[in-house]
C-alpha positions in Angstrom: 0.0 0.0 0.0 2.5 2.5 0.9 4.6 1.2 -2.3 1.7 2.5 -3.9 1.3 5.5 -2.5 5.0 6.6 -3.2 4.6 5.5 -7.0 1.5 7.8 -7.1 2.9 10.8 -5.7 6.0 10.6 -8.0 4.2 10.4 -10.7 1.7 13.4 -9.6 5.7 15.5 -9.0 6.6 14.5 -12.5 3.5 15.7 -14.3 3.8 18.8 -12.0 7.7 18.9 -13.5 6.7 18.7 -16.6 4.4 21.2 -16.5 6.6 24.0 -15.4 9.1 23.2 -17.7 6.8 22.3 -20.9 4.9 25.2 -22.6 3.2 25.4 -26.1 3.4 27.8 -28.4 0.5 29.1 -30.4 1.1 30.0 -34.2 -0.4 33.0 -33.4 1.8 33.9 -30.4 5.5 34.9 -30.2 6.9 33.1 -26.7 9.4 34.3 -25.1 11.2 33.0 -22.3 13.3 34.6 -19.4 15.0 34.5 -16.1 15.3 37.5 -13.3 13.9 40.3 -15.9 16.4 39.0 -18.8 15.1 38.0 -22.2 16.7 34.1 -22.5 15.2 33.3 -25.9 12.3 34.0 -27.8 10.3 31.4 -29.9 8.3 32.5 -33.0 7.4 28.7 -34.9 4.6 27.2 -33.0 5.5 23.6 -31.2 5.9 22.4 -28.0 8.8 23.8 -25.6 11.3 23.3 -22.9 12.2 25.4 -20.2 13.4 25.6 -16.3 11.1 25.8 -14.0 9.7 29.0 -12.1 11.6 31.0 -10.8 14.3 29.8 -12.7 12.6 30.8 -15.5 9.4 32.0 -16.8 7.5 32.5 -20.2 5.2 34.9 -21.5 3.1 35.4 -24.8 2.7 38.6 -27.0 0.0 38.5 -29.6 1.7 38.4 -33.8 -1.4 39.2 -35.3 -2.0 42.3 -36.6 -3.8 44.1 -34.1 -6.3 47.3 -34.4 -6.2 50.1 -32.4 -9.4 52.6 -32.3 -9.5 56.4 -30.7 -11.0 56.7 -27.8 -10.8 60.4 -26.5 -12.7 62.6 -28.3 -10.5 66.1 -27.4 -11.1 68.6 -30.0 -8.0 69.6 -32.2 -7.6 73.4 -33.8 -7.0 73.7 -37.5 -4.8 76.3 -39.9 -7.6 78.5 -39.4 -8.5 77.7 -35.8 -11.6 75.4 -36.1 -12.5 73.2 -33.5 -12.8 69.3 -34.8 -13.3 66.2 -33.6 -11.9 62.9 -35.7 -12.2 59.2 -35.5 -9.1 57.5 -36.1 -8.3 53.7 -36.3 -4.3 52.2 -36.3 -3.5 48.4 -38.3 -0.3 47.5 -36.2 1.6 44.2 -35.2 4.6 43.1 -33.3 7.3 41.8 -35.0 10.5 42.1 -33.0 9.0 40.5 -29.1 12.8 41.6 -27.8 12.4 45.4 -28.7 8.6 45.0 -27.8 9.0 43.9 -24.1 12.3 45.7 -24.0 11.0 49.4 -24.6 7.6 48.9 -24.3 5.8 46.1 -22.2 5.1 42.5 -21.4 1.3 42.6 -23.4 -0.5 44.4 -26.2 -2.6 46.8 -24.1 0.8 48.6 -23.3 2.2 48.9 -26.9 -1.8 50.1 -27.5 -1.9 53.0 -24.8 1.7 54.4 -25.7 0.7 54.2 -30.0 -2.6 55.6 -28.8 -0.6 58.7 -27.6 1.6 58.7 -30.7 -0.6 58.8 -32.9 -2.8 61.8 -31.8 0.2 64.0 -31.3 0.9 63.3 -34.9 -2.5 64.0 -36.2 -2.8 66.9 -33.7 0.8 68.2 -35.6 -1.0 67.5 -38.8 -4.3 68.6 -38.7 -2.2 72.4 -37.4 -1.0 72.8 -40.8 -4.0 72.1 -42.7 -7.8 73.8 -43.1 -11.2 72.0 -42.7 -11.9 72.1 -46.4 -8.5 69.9 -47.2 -9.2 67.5 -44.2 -13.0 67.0 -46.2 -10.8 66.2 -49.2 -9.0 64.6 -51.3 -5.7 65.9 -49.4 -7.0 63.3 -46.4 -5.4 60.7 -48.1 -1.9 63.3 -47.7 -2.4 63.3 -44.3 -2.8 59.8 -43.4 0.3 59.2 -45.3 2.0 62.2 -43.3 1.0 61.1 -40.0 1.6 57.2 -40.6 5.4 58.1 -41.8 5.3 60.4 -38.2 4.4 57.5 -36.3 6.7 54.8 -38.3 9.4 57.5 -37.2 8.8 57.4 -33.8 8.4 53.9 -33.4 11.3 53.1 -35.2 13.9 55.7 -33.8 16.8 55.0 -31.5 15.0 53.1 -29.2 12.9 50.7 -31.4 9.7 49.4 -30.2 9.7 46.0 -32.1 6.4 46.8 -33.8 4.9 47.5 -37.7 2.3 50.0 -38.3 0.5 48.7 -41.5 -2.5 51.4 -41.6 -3.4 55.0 -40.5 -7.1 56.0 -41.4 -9.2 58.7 -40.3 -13.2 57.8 -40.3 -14.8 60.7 -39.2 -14.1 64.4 -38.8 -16.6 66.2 -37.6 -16.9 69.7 -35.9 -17.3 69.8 -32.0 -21.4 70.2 -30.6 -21.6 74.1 -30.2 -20.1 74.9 -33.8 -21.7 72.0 -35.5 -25.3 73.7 -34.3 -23.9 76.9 -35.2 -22.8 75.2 -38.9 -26.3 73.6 -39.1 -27.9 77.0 -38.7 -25.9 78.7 -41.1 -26.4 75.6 -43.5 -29.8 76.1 -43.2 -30.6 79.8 -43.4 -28.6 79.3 -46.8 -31.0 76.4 -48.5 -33.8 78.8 -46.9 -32.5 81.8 -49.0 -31.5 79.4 -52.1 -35.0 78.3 -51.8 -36.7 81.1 -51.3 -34.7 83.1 -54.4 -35.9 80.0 -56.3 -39.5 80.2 -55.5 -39.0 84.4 -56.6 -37.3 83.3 -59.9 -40.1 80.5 -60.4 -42.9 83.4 -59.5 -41.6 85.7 -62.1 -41.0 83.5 -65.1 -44.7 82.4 -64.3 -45.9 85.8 -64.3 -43.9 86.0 -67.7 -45.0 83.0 -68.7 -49.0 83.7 -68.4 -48.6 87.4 -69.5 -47.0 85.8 -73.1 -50.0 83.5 -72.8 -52.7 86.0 -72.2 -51.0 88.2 -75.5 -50.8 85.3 -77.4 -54.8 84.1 -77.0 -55.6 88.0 -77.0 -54.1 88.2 -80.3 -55.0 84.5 -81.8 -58.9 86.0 -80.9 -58.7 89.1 -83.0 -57.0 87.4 -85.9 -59.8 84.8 -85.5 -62.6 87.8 -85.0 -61.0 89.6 -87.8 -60.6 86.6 -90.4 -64.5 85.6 -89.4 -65.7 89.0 -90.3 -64.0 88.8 -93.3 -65.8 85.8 -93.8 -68.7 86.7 -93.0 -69.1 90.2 -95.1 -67.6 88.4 -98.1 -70.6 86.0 -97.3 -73.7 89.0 -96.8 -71.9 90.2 -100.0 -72.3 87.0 -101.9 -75.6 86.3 -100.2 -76.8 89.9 -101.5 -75.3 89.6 -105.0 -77.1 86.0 -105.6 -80.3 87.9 -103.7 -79.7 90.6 -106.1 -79.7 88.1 -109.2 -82.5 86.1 -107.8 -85.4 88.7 -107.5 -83.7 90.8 -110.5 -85.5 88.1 -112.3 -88.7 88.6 -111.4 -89.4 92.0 -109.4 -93.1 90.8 -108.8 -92.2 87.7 -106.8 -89.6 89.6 -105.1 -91.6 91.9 -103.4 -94.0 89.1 -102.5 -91.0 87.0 -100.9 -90.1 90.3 -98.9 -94.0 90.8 -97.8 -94.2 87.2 -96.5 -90.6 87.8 -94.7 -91.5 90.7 -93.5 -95.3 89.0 -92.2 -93.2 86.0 -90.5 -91.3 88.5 -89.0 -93.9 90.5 -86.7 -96.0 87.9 -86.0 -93.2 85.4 -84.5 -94.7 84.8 -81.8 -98.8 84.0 -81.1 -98.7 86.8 -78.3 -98.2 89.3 -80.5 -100.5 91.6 -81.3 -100.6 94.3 -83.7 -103.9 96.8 -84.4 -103.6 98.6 -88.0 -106.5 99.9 -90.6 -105.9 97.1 -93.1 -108.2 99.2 -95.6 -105.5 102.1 -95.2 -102.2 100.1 -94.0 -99.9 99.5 -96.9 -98.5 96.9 -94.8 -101.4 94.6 -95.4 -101.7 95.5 -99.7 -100.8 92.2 -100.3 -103.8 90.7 -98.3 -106.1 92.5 -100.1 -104.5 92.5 -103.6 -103.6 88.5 -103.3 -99.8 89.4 -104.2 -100.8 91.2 -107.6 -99.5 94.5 -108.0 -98.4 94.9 -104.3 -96.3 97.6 -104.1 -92.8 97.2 -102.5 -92.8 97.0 -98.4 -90.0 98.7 -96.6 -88.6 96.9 -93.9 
C-alpha cells in the first residue's frame, strides 16, 4: 500500500515537472522565455517547448497578429484657421520584434496600444495644425494619413525601437465639436432657406412672364380669328346679296312678294303678339287685299 502511494505521488511531481518546464506555443503567439527580468530566448514557430522551472525561468506570450487600435478620447483639435474638430481615427499594427517589444515597451498588447494611442494623436494633432477643414473634407486626407503614418513609423522606429509594424493610418470621421456643429447647421440652413426662397422668386416671375405671353398670345389668336371671321362673313352677306340681287332681279313681282311674306313672318313670330292697324289704309297689309298682284314694294 504504501509502495503504492509513493509511485502515485512521484508520478503526480513529475507531471507537475513537466508542466513547469513544458509550454506550447501558439502559431499565433511569439513566446518568449526569461530569467530575473532577462530575455533568454524568444520562440516564434509554434511547437511544444522546454524550459526551467519557475523562478528559474518563466515565459510569457505577446499576440503576432496584426492588431487594431481605435481612438478613444474625443478632445477637440484646432485647425490652420483655428476650427475646433473632432476625428475618429483607427491604427493596423503588429509586433514583429518581441525583444524590442517587451524591452521598450511592455510585457502585453494593451501597453504597446496605450503608448501608439498617444503617438498617434500628437501626430495628427501636428498634422491637422498645418491644414484647413476644407483639405481634411478632401482629397488631401489621403496626404495626411500618409504624413501622420510616416510620423508614427518614425517614432516607433527611432533610436530606441519598439519592435512593432504600423500597416495602416485612417481617419473615419471628422466632424466639428457640438456648439459649432449647431452653429454650422444653422448657417447651413438659413442658406438652402435663401437658395430656396430666391428659387420660388425666380419661379414666380418666369410664371408671371409665362401667363402674361399667354394671355397676349390668346388675346391676339382671338382678333385674328374675330377679324378673319368678319372677313368671312361680309364676303358671305356680300355674296348672299349679289345671288339675292340676281334672284329677285329676275322677277321683281315675286320679289316683293317674298319680302312681304318675310317681312309677315317676322312680326308675327310669336302667337302673343298683337298688332292693331286699318288694313283698308295700311300698306303693310296690300298684299292681303291684292292677293300678291300689284303689291307695291314693303320697306322693312
Amino acid at each position: 500500500m504504501n509502495r503504492l502511494g509513493l509511485i502515485f505521488s512521484s508520478l503526480l511531481v513529475l507531471v507537475a515537472l513537466a508542466s513547469s518546464t513544458l509550454f506550447v506555443v501558439d502559431q499565433r503567439q511569439f513566446g518568449v522565455v526569461y530569467a530575473l527580468g532577462q530575455i533568454k530566448e524568444v520562440i516564434t514557430e509554434p511547437g511544444l517547448n522546454f524550459k526551467l522551472p519557475p523562478p528559474f525561468q518563466n515565459v510569457s506570450y505577446i499576440d503576432k497578429r496584426l492588431l487594431t487600435l481605435d481612438s478613444t478620447d474625443s478632445e477637440p483639435m484646432l485647425t490652420a484657421e483655428k476650427q475646433r474638430v473632432v476625428i475618429d481615427w483607427y491604427v493596423r499594427w503588429r509586433v514583429t520584434e518581441p525583444s524590442d517589444y517587451i524591452r521598450n515597451v511592455g510585457l502585453n498588447e494593451s501597453a504597446g496600444a496605450s503608448q501608439l494611442n498617444r503617438v498617434v494623436r500628437n501626430a495628427f494633432q501636428e498634422e491637422i495644425n498645418k491644414r484647413t477643414v476644407k483639405e481634411l473634407l478632401s482629397l488631401k486626407r489621403e496626404a495626411l494619413m500618409a504624413d501622420v503614418k510616416a510620423e508614427v513609423l518614425d517614432k516607433v522606429k527611432g533610436t530606441k525601437p519598439w519592435g512593432v509594424d504600423v500597416v495602416d493610418v485612417r481617419i473615419t470621421r471628422v466632424d466639428y465639436v457640438e456648439a459649432i456643429t449647431e452653429s454650422v447647421y444653422r448657417r447651413m440652413e438659413a442658406e438652402r432657406k435663401r437658395v430656396a426662397n430666391e428659387l420660388r422668386s425666380t419661379g414666380a416671375a418666369e410664371g408671371e412672364k409665362i401667363r402674361a405671353d399667354a394671355d397676349r398670345q390668346r388675346e391676339v389668336t382671338i382678333a385674328n380669328a374675330y377679324r378673319d371671321a368678319q372677313k368671312i362673313k361680309g364676303e358671305g352677306d356680300a355674296e348672299a346679296a349679289r345671288i339675292y340681287a340676281e334672284a329677285f332681279g329676275k322677277d321683281p313681282q315675286f320679289a316683293q312678294f317674298y319680302r312681304s311674306l318675310d317681312a309677315y313672318k317676322s312680326s308675327f313670330a310669336a302667337k302673343s303678339d298683337v298688332m292693331v292697324l286699318d288694313p283698308s289704309s295700311n300698306e303693310f297689309f296690300k298684299v292681303f287685299r291684292n292677293g300678291g298682284a300689284g303689291a307695291t314694294p314693303v320697306k322693312k
